[in-house]
N, C-alpha and C positions, 0 to 999 in steps of 0.2 A: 504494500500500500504506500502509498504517497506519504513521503515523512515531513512534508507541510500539511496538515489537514485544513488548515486555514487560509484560504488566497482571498485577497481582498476584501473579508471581512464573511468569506462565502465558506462553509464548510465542501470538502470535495467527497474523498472516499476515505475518512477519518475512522479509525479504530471508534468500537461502540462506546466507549468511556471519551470519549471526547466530541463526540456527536450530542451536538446541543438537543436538549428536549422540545418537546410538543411547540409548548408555550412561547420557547426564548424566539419562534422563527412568526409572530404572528401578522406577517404577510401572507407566509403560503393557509391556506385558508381548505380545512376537511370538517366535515357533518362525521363526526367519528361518535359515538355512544361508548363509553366504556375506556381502555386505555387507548393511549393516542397511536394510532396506528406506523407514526412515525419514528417513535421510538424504536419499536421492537421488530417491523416488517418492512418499510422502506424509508430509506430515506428521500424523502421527498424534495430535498434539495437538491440533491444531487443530481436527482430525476431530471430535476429542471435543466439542471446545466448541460447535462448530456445531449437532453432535447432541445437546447437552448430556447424554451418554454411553450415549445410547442405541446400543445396537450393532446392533437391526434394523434402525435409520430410516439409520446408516452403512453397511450392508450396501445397504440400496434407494441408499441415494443415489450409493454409487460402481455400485451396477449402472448406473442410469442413465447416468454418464458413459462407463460401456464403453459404453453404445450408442450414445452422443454421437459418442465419440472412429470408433466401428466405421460409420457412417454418414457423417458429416460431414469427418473427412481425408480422403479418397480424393475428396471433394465441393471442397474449396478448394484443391487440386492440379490440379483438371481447368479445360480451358478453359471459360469460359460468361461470364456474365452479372459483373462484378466486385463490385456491392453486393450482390449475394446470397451471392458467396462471402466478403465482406468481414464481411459479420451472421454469417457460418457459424464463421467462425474466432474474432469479439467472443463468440460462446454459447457455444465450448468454452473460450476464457480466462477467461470467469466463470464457467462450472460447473466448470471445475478446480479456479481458486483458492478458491473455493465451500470444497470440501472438503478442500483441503490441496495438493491436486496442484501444486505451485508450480512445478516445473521444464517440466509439460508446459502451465501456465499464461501459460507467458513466453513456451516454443514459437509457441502459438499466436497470441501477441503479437506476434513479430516479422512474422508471418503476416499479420493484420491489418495492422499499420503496411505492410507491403510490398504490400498491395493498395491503403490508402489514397493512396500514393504516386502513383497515377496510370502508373506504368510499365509495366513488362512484367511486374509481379507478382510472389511470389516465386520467389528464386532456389532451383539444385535441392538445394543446401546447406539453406537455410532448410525446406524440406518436406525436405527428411532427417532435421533434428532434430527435426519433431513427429511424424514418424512412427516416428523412437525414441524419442522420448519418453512417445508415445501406445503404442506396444507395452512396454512398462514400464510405464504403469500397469496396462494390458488385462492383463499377467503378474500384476499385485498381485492384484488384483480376483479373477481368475479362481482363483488362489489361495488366497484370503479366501473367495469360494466355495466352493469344495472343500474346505474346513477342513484345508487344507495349510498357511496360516497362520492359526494361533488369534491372532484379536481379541478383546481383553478391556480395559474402560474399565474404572478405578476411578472409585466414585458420587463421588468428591471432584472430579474433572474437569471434574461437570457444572456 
């Protein structure tokens, strides 16, 4: 990860403890009930910069990773081939971290690391946390689609 997490006063792809909360960004603007979704699922700033605030090209691009995430875990959990399933799990921690997903980025990290190991791959812990953490994003998204959460970038983000 980028070892300035701060440029211009904009958080980028900053480790979780350094990623400002909910509250501290109250431009970007979610209909969230319950905890902020940007803590723990996206970072939504980051979204922004990537998209440079385009909200359709954010909407395709987390589609995509629903189908990433809805195709490819249940693929590097099952027995087969290990550098297949080792690429499977390196394309979902860059398409997460891509767009903000950072907890389900890491997931998929240890994932990798645990296949690159050469072992018996991972453990059933380690595929439990990318398959909660990959249903938490699939919740966001799915969400974000249905306009049960309003997404909205201010053009100053981009």
């Amino acid at each position: 990860r980028d070892p300035q997490p701060f440029v211009n006063g904009m958080v980028t792809n900053a480790p979780s403890k350094l990623r400002k909360p909910c509250g501290a960004w109250p431009r970007l603007r979610t209909a969230v009930s319950g905890p902020c979704i940007m803590d723990d699922v996206l970072d939504l700033h980051h979204l922004a910069r990537q998209t440079f605030g385009d909200l359709d090209l954010a909407l395709e691009l987390l589609g995509l990773l629903d189908g990433q995430i809805a195709r490819l875990v249940p693929f590097v959990g099952e027995p087969g081939p290990v550098p297949a399933r080792r690429d499977a799990a390196h394309t979902l921690k860059g398409a997460a971290r891509a767009v903000g997903a950072f907890a389900f980025g890491d997931a998929a990290a240890a994932v990798e690391e645990a296949l690159a190991e050469g072992g018996p791959g991972p453990s059933p812990e380690v595929m439990a946390a990318l398959a909660e953490a990959g249903a938490r994003v699939r919740s966001a998204v799915a969400a974000m689609q249905r306009g049960d959460l309003p997404l909205a970038f201010p053009s100053s983000l981009a």
